[in-house]
Structure formats: structure tokens, C-alpha cells
N, C-alpha and C positions, 0 to 999 in steps of 0.2 A: 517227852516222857522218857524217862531212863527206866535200864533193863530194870531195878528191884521192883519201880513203881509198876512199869508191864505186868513184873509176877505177882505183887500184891493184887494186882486190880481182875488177873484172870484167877483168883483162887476165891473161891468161896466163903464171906464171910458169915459164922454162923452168928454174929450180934446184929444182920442188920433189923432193922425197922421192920415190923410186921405192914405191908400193902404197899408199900415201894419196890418200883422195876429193878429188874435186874440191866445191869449196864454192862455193854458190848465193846470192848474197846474194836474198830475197822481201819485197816491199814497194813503197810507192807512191812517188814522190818525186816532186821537184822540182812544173811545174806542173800537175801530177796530182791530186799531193795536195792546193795552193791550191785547183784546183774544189770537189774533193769539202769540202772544208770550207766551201767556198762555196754550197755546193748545199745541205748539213744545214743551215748557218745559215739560209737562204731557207723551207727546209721547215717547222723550227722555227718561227720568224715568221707563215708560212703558216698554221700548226694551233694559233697563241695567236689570230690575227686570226679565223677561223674559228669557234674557242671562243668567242671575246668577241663577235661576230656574233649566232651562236647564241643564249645568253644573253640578248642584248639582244632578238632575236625573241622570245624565250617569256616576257618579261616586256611587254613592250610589247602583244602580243597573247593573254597572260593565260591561257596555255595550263595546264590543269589536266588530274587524270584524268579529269574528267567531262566535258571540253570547251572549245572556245576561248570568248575573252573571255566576250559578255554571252551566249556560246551553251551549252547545257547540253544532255546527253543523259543523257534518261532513261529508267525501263521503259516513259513512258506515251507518251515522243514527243521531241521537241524542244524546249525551254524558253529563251526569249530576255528580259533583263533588262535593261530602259534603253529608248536610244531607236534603233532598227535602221532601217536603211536596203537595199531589196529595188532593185535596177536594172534586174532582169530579170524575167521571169517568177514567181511562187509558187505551184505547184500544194500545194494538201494537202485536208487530209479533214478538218478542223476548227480553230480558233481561239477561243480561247479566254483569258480574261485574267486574273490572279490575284485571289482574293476578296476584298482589300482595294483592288483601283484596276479604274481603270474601261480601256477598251480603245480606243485611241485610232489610227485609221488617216488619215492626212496624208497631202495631195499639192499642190501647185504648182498644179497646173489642176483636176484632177478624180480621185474614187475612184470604179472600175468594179469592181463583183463578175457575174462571169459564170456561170451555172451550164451545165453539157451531158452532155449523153444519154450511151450508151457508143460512140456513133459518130460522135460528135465534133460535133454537132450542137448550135447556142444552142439553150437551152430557156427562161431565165431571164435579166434582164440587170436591174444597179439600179447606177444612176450618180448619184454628187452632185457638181454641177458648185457653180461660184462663181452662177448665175442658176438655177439649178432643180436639181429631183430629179425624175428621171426613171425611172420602172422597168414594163418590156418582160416581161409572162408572160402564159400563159392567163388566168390568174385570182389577184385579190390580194387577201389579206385581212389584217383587222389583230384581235388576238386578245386575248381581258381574260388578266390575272396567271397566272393558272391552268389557260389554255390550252382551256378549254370552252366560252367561247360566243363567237362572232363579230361580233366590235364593230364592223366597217365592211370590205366586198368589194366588189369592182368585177369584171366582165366584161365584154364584148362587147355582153349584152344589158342587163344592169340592175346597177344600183348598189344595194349594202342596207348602210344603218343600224341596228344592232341595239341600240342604248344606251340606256335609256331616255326620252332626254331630248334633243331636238337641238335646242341657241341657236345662234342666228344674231344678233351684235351688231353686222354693219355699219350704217353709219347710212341705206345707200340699202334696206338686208332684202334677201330676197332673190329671184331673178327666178326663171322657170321658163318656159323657152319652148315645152313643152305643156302638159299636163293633168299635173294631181296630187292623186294618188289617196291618204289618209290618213283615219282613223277620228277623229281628233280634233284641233281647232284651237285654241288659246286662248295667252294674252298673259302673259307676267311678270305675278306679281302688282301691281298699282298701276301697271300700265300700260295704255297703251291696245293693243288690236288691230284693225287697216285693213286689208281688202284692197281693192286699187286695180286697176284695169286703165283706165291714163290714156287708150289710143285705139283701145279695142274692149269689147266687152261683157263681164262676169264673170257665172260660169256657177256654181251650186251646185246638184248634182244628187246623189240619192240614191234607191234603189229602194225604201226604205221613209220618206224621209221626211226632212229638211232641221229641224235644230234649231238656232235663235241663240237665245241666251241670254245674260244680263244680271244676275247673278245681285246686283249693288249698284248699279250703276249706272242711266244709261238707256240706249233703244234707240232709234237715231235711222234713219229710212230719207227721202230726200230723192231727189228727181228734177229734171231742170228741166224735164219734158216731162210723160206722163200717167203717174201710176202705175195698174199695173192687177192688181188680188188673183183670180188664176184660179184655179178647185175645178172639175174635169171632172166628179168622182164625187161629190164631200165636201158640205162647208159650210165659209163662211166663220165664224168665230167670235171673240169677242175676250172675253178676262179681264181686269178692271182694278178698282182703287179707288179713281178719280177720272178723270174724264175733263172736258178742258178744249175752249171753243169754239172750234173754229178754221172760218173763213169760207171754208172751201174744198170743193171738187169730188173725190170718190173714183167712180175709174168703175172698173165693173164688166160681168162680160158678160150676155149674155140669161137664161142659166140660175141664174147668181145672183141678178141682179135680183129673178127672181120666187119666188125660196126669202125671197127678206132681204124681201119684201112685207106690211107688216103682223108681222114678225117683234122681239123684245125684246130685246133686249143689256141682261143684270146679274147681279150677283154678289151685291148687296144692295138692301134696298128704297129705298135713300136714293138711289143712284145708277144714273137708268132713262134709256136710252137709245134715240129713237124714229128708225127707219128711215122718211126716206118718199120715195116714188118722186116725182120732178118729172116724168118726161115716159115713156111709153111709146111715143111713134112712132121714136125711134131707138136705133141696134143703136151700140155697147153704151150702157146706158141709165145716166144720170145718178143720184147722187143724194146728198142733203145730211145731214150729219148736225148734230144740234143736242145740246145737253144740256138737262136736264128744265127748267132756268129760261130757256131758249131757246124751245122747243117754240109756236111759230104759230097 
């Protein structure tokens, strides 16, 4: 229908037919109609751009029914595959990493694991920065394979070693700046063992009894001052199978002096060794030893 027929047919004809309807023409036209067809085409455009959108999010971000990209949801939990990145916070209840790779947590500055109470309280804290590792609890211990015996704890009050074996290979060993209390002391095999205390005295005390041993070597004791062999209760006594002359002075105290008086050091007839007193007026009292092709 063209525009003049539109106007003819919306104008009133006064020759029509007496008892015939009047006719309506229904419909959009002119710039009505341009919108609306302008408006479908824009919509149309709208819900392809929309679709192709869409599409490209759920490929790009790998969206499956199990879950986005390297995320997976499963009956046991969360499952993450590759390399993730957390910006915020991660609360969970365990972590865990698949049995063919190992579990690998990265950061820029430092990784903080924090543990707390149910009242929101630190109870635990283990940081590894780029210059140390540092970890804040009661009590820490470190544990063999198998979870049963405790290889090395530390607390407040003491430090325990449980392994059987502790080396020390720096080259200065190592210091201890009080007392140290251990059942047994001894050296890498084919090495030597020294203790030293360069500018105070060293102390070996036992309630039953003090034993150095030399089991292929020798046994050297050196002073630069007096040495001096103290027996409160005992005697002094010596084992050997050979003894060599040395021109020197062993002092002793009163009480020994007069046990070792006329007394025999030997182990065999070949090799007799004679104690003899040089001086009784002074306290502690002197005296020489010689060997049998020595003897005065």
C-alpha cells in the first residue's frame, strides 16, 4: 500500500454504500516501522556479540563440568593443576600434592604458614624468608620416615638429639658455652680427637669415674706448669710395656707420696720400675722416676 492509497483509505468517503462497514486499515508504517527494524537488527547483533563473548570465556577460562580451568572439584576436595596463583588469603584443612610431583609453594619475599586455636589465636607460625627459616611454637621436633622416634626437638628448656650419631664437620668443631653432659666422646675413625678450652680450664668429671682411652694410638698429657695425679681414696697405678727415661719431676700429694714409698710399678719382670722419694720435708712431695738401667 502506498502513501496516497494510506490517505485515500484513512479519509472519509462520503459516496460510500448505505449498511457497509467502515474499514480500518492496522499496521506500522512509515518511521515506525524504520525503528523497529532498527531496534531487531541492533538486538540481533547484540545476542551474536553476546554468544561469541560467552564462548570465548568458557574456552579461554576452560570451564568444564568438573570446574574452571586448572581448578577441579571433586568428592575429596578442590584439585588445582599447573601453576596457581592465591592474592589473597587460603584457608583450608590440608594440602596436598599429586604422587608423581613434589609440592612446591613460591613467593617473591617470603612463605608464612600460620596455624590457630578455634579462637583465633597464633599457636604455630613457620616462615621461609630469602636469609632464614624461622618457626615460632611450643615445641619442635623433627621425626624419622616412619613417624616413631624423634630425631631432633627443641623447647624452651632443652634441645634433644635422638640419632644415633651427631658430626660436626666445621673446621673450627664445635663450641659449647656451658657444660656438656654425654656418655661418650670419640673421633672419626683415623682421626684425631682435641678438646681444647684456649683461656680457662677444661673440666672432666664423672661420679664413677673418668676413662681416656687410646685404643692404637698414644696418649699424650702435657702441661706447662705442675702436673699433679690426685687419689683422695684410691692409688695411683700405671700399666705399660715399656717405659722410657724422661728427666723430669711428677709431684704428687702427701697421701700419695707415702702409699707410692718403696712401692713397684710392673706388669712383667723385664720392666721394674722404682719409686723413690727425694725429700720428705715438703708438702706436696717430690719424686723421680727412673727405669731399671737408670736406677742410682
Amino acid at each position: 500500500m502506498t502513501q496516497e492509497q494510506y490517505i485515500l483509505a484513512s479519509q472519509p468517503n462520503p459516496l460510500q454504500r448505505p449498511g457497509c462497514a467502515t474499514v480500518y486499515p492496522v499496521g506500522i508504517y512509515g518511521w515506525r516501522k524504520r525503528c523497529l527494524y532498527f531496534f531487531i537488527l541492533l538486538l540481533l547483533v547484540t545476542m551474536i556479540v553476546n554468544l561469541a563473548l560467552t564462548i570465548w570465556i568458557l574456552k579461554v577460562m576452560n570451564f568444564t563440568v568438573d570446574g574452571m580451568g586448572n581448578l577441579r572439584v571433586t568428592k575429596e576436595g578442590i584439585r588445582l593443576e599447573g601453576v596457581s596463583e592465591f592474592l589473597l588469603p587460603l584457608y583450608v584443612k590440608e594440602i596436598k600434592s599429586r604422587r608423581d610431583s613434589p609440592l612446591v609453594l613460591q613467593s617473591d619475599r617470603n612463605v608464612t604458614v600460620n596455624a590457630r586455636n578455634n579462637l583465633g589465636q597464633l599457636t604455630g607460625q613457620l616462615t621461609v624468608g630469602s636469609e632464614m627459616v624461622e618457626a615460632q611454637c611450643q615445641r619442635f621436633e623433627v621425626r624419622s620416615t616412619d613417624g616413631e622416634r624423634v630425631l631432633f626437638s627443641a623447647d624452651e628448656e632443652e634441645i634433644s638429639i635422638g640419632t644415633d650419631k651427631l658430626r660436626v664437620t666445621g673446621n673450627e668443631g664445635v663450641v659449647f658455652s656451658h657444660s656438656l653432659e654425654t656418655p661418650h666422646v670419640r673421633a672419626e675413625p683415623f682421626q684425631d680427637l682435641k678438646l681444647e678450652s684456649p683461656t680457662r680450664t677444661l673440666t672432666l668429671e664423672a661420679p664413677k669415674g673418668v676413662e681416656v682411652n687410646a685404643g692404637v694410638g698414644e696418649f699424650k698429657a702435657s702441661c706447662r706448669k705442675d702436673l699433679t695425679l690426685e687419689s683422695s681414696e684410691g692409688e695411683v697405678s700405671t700399666v705399660y710395656e715399656k717405659l722410657l727415661y724422661v728427666e723430669k719431676y711428677v709431684t704428687l700429694d702427701h697421701k700419695t707420696s707415702l702409699k707410692l714409698l718403696g712401692y713397684i710399678f710392673s706388669n712383667s719382670q723385664k720392666n721394674i720400675v722404682r719409686v723413690k722419694i727425694i725429700d720428705f720435708s715438703f708438702m706436696p712431695k717430690i719424686i723421680r722416676i727412673f727405669s731399671k738401667d737408670h736406677v742410682p
